[in-house]
C-alpha positions as CSV (number, residue, x, y, z in Angstrom):
1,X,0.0,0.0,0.0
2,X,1.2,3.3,-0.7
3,X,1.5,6.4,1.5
4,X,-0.8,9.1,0.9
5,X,2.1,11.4,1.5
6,X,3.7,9.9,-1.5
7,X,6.4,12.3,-2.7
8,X,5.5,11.5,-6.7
9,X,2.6,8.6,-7.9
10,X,3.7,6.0,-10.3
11,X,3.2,7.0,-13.9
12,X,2.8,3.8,-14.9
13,X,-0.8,3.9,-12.3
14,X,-2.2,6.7,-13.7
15,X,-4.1,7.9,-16.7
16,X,-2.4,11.3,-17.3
17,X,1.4,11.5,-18.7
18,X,1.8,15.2,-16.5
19,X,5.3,15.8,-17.8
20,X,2.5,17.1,-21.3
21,X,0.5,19.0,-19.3
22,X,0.9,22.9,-19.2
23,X,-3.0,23.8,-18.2
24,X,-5.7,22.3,-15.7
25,X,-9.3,23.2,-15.4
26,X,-10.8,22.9,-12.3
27,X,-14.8,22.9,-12.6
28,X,-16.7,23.9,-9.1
29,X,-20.2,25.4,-9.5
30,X,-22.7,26.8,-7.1
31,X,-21.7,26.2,-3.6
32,X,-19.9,28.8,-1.5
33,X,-18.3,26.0,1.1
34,X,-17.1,23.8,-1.6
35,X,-15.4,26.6,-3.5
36,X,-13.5,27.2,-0.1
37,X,-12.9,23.8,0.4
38,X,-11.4,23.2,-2.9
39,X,-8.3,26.0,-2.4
40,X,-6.4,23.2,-0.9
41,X,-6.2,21.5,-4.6
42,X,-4.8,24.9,-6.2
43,X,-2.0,24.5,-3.5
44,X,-1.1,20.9,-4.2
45,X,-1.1,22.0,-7.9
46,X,1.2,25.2,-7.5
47,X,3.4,23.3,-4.6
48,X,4.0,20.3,-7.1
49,X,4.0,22.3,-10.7
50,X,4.9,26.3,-9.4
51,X,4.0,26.8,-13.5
52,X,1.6,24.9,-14.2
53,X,-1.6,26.9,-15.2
54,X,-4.4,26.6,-13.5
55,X,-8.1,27.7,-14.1
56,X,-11.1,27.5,-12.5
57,X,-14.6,28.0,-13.3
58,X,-17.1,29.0,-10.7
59,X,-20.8,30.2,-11.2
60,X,-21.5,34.2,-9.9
61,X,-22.6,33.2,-6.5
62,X,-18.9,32.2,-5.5
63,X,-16.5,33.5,-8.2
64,X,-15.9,37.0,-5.7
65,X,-14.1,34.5,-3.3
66,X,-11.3,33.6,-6.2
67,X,-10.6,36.8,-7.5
68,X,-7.2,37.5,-7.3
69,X,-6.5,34.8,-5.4
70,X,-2.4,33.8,-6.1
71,X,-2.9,30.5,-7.0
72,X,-5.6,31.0,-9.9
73,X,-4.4,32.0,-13.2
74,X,-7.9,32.6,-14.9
75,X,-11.4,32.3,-13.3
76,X,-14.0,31.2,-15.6
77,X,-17.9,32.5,-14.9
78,X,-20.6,30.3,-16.4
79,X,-23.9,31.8,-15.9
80,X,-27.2,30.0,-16.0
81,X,-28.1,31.0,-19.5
82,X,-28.2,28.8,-22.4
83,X,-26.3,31.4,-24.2
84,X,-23.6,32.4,-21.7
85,X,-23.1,28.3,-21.4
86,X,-22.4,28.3,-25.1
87,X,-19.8,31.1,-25.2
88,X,-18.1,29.5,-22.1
89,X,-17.7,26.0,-23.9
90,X,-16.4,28.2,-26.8
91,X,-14.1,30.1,-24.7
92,X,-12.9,26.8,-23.0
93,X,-11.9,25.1,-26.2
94,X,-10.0,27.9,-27.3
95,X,-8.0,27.7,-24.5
96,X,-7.0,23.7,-24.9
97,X,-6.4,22.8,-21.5
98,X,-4.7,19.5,-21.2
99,X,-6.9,18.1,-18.0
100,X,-10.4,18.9,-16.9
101,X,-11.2,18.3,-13.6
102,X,-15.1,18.1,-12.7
103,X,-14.7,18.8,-8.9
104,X,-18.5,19.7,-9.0
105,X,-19.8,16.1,-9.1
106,X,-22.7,16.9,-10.7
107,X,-24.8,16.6,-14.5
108,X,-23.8,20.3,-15.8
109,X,-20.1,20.5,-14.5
110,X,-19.8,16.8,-16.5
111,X,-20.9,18.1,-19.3
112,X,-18.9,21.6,-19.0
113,X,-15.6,19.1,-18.3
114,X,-16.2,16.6,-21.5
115,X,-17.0,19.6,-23.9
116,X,-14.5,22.3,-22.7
117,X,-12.2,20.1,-25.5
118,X,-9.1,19.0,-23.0
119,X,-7.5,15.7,-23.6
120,X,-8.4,14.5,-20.2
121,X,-11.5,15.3,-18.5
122,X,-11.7,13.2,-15.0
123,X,-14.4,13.0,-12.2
124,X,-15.3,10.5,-10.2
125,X,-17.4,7.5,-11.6
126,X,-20.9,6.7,-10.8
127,X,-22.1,10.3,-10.7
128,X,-24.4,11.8,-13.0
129,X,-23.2,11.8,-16.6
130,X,-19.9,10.9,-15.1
131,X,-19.9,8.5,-18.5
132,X,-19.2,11.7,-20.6
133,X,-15.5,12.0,-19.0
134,X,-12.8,10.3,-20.6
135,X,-11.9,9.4,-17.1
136,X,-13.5,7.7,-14.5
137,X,-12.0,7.6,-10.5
138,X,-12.8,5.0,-8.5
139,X,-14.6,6.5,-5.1
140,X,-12.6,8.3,-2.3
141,X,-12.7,5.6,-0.1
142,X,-11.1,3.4,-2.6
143,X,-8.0,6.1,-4.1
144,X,-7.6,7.0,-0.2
145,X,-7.7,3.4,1.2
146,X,-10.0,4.5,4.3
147,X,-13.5,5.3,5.1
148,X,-13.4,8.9,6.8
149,X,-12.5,11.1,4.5
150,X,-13.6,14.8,4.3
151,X,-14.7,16.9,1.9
152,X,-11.5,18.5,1.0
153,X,-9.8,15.2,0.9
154,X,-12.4,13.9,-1.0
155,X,-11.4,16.9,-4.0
156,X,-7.8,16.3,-3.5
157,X,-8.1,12.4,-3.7
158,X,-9.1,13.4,-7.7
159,X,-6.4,14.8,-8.1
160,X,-4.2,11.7,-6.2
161,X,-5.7,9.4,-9.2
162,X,-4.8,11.5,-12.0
163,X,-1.2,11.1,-10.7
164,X,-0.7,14.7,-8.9
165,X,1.2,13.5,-5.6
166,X,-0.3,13.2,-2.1
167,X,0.9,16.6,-0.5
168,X,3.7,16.3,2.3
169,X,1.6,18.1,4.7
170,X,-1.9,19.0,4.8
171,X,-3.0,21.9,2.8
172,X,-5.2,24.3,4.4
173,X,-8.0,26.3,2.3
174,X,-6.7,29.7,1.4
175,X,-8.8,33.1,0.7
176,X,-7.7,36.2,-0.2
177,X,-8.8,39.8,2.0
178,X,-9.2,42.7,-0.6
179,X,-7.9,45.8,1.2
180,X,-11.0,47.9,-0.3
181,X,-13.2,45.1,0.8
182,X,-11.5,45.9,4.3
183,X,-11.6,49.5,4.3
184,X,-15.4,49.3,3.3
185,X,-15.8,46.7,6.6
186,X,-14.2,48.8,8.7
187,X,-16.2,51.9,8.1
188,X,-19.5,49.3,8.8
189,X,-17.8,48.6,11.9
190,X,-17.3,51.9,12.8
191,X,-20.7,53.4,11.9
192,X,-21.8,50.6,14.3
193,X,-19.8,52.1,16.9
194,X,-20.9,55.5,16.4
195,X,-24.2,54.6,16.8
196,X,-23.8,52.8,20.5
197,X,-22.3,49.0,19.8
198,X,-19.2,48.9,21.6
199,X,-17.3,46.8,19.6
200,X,-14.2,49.2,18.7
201,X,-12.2,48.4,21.5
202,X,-8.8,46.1,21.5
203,X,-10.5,43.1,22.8
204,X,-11.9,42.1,19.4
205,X,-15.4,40.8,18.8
206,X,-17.8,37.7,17.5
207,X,-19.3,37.2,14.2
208,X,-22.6,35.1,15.1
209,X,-24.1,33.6,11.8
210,X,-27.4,32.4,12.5
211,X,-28.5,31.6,8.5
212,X,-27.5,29.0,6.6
213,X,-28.8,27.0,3.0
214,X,-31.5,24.9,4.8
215,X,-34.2,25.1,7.4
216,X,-32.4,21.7,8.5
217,X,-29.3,23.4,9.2
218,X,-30.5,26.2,11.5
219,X,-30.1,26.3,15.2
220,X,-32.3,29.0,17.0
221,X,-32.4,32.8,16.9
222,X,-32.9,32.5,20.9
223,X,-30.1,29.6,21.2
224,X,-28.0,32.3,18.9
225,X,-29.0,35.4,21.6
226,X,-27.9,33.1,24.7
227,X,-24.7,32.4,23.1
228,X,-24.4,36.5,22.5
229,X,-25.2,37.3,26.3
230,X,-22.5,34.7,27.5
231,X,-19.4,36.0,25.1
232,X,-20.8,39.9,26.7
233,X,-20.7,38.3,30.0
234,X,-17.7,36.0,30.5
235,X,-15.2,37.2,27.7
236,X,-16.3,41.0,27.4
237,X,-16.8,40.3,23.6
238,X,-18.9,42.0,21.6
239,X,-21.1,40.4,19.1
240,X,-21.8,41.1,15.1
241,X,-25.2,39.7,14.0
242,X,-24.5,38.9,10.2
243,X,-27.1,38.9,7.9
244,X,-26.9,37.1,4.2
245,X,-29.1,37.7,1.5
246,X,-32.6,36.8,2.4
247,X,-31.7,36.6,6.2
248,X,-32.0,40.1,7.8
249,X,-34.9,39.2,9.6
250,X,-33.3,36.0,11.2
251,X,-30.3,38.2,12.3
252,X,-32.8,41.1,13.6
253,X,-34.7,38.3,15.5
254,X,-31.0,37.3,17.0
255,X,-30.1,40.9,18.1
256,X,-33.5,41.7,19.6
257,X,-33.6,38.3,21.7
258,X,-30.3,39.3,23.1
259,X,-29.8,41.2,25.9
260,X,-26.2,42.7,25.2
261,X,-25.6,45.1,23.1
262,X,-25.3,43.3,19.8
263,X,-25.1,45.2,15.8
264,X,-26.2,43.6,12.7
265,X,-24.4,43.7,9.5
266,X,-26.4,42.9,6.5
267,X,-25.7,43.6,2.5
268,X,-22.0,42.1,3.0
269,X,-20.5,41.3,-0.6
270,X,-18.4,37.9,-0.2
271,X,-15.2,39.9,-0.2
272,X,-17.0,41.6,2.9
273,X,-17.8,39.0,4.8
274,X,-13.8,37.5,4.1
275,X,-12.7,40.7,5.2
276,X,-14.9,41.2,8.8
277,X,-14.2,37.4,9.5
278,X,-10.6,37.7,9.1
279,X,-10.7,40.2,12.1
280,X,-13.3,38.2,14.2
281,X,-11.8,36.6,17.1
282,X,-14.4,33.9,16.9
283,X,-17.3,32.5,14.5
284,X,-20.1,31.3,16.0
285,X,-22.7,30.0,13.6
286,X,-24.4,26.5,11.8
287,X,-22.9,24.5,9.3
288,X,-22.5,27.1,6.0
289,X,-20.2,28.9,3.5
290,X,-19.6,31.6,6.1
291,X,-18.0,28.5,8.4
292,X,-15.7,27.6,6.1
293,X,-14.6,31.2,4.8
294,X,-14.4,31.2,8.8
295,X,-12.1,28.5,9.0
296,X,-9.8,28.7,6.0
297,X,-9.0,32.4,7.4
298,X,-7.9,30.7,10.8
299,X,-10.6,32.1,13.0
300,X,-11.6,29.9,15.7
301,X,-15.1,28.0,15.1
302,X,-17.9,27.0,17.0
303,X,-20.5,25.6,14.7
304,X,-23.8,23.8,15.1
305,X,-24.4,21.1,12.5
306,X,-28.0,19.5,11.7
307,X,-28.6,17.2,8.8
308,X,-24.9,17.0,7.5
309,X,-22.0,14.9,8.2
310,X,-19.4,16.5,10.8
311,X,-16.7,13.8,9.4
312,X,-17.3,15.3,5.9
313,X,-18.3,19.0,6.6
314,X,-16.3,20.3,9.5
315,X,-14.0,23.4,9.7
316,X,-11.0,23.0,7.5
317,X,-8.4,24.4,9.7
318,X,-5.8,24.5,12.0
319,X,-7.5,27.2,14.2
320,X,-9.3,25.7,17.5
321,X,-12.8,24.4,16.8
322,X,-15.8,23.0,18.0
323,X,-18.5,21.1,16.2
324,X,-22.0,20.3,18.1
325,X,-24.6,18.2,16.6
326,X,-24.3,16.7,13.0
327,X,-25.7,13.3,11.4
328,X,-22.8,11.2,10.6
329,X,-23.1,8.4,7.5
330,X,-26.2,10.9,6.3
331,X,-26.2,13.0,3.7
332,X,-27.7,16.8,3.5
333,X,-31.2,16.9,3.3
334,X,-34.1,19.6,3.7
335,X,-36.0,16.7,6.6
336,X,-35.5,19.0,10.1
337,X,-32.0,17.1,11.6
338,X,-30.6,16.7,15.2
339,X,-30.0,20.7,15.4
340,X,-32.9,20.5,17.2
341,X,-31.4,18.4,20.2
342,X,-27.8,21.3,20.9
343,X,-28.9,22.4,23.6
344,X,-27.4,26.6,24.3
345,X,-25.3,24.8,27.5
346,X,-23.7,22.8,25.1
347,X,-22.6,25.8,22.8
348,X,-21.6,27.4,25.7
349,X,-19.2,25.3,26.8
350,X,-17.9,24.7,23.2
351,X,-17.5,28.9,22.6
352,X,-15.2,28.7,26.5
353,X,-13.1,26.0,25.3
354,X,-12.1,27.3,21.9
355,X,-11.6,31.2,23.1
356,X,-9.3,29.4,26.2
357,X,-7.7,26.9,23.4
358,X,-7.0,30.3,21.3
359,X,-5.6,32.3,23.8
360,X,-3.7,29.2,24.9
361,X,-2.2,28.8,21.4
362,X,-1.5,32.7,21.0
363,X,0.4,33.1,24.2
364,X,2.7,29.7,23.3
């Protein structure tokens, strides 16, 4: 059996002869999370080939969260639209990339992969119109040689198949902070301040998410309020209330149930919310994109899950984290999930033990 941290795959093993290839194409539509979670590939590609190019195509929803990110050469947008579609595939075969990865998994990123005209196009078999590719990967579980595997593994165990090595040490996602995106955060912040939050002082504050994709993956506004009381209370920490599209009453219903002084932040851009998580001290919120923009910018995580997999879907990171709740061996689903049974005392005790495990960490 070989090690995972396999300095260079056997050539022989695998279908893609890399000393040809000068361009990949990484494929990951719609979801924020999994856009995060797939930066680790971009740094096993750039670690192992510094020149290789690399692209990836994301839809508008999560394409703000690669922009000018070091380790992408072109970012691809492929609207919804029949004809922006067309002129994608158009502009993808023009650009003859040698591999096409479909990280996506799904019907339309197999189709995008096996038309975009690259010599390889590779996903893993068994998922929908995964017989398009011109390469099939056996599952996770089978390229790894184990059963719990997370999500980012799961992307980086495509690229283990095609031959791309096993990196030496674990690569963590990776975001970028645009410094207009930060000045704009920090006048929000400061607005806030001027109006009576007390959140500009040097002990930092909380970014308390309370949205997230599905009804299933929701703990409580009042849960939410408790949690902003205690971090008032026992670590003098302020709180922001976030807000994402769609969500400003949720995070209104949050600030109102809390008896500190809390502010809420709503009509953040993604580069926004990258920006004011990258100065939280802590993230407390469910299972969501905002977790794992959270996570990948090192900021310590305490994060209710419901209907999803913790083994799969927790924080990607070497910051301190907690993860409450969660359905392992299930998949994501909109049926109402053991979110219901965290009880506040629990995420109490889980928001103490990171802050104490951060501070711990700072001061070594």
């Amino acid at each position: 059996m070989k090690s995972e941290a396999s300095s260079s795959p056997n050539a022989a093993d695998t279908p893609v002869d890399w000393s040809r290839v000068q361009s990949v194409l990484l494929i990951r539509l719609r979801s924020i999370g999994d856009t995060v979670l797939m930066t680790p590939c971009l740094t096993a590609l750039k670690e192992w080939r510094p020149n290789l190019e690399i692209a990836v195509m994301l839809e508008p929803l999560a394409a703000p969260l690669l922009e000018d990110h070091p380790l992408v050469d072109k970012l691809i947008i492929a609207r919804k639209s029949v004809a922006s579609r067309v002129s994608v595939i158009a502009r993808l075969r023009r650009a003859r990339f040698d591999v096409a990865f479909n990280m996506h998994g799904g019907s339309t990123s197999a189709i995008l992969a096996r038309l975009s005209g690259a010599k390889h196009s590779i996903g893993y078999r068994g998922l929908p119109l995964s017989w398009l590719l011109t390469d099939r990967t056996p599952s996770p579980g089978v390229v790894l040689e184990r059963s719990r595997i997370h999500s980012s593994e799961q992307q980086l165990a495509l690229l283990k198949w095609s031959g791309v090595p096993w990196p030496a040490s674990q690569p963590r996602s990776s975001l970028v902070v645009s410094p207009d995106a930060r000045a704009r955060v920090r006048e929000r912040l400061q607005a806030a301040c001027d109006a009576g939050w007390n959140g500009a002082g040097g002990g930092g504050f909380a970014c308390i998410v309370p949205g997230a994709a599905f009804e299933s993956k929701m703990w409580t506004a009042e849960g939410f309020a408790r949690v902003a009381d205690h971090l008032t209370e026992r670590w003098s920490l302020p709180s922001v209330v976030v807000a994402g599209p769609g969500q400003e009453r949720l995070a209104r219903e949050v600030a109102s149930a809390a008896n500190a002084k809390t502010t809420v932040l709503a009509g953040l851009g993604l580069k926004e919310l990258v920006a004011l998580l990258e100065t939280a001290r802590l993230f407390v919120g469910n299972d969501s994109g905002p977790m794992h923009i959270a996570a990948a910018l090192e900021c310590p995580v305490v994060a209710v899950f419901g209907s999803s997999n913790p083994d799969v879907w927790h924080p990607w990171t070497g910051a301190a984290y907690r993860v409450l709740g969660g359905e392992r061996g299930t998949a994501d689903s909109n049926v109402r999930g053991s979110i219901d049974t965290v009880r506040v005392s629990e995420v109490i005790a889980a928001v103490d033990e990171v802050l104490q495990s951060a501070a711990t960490r700072a001061a070594s």
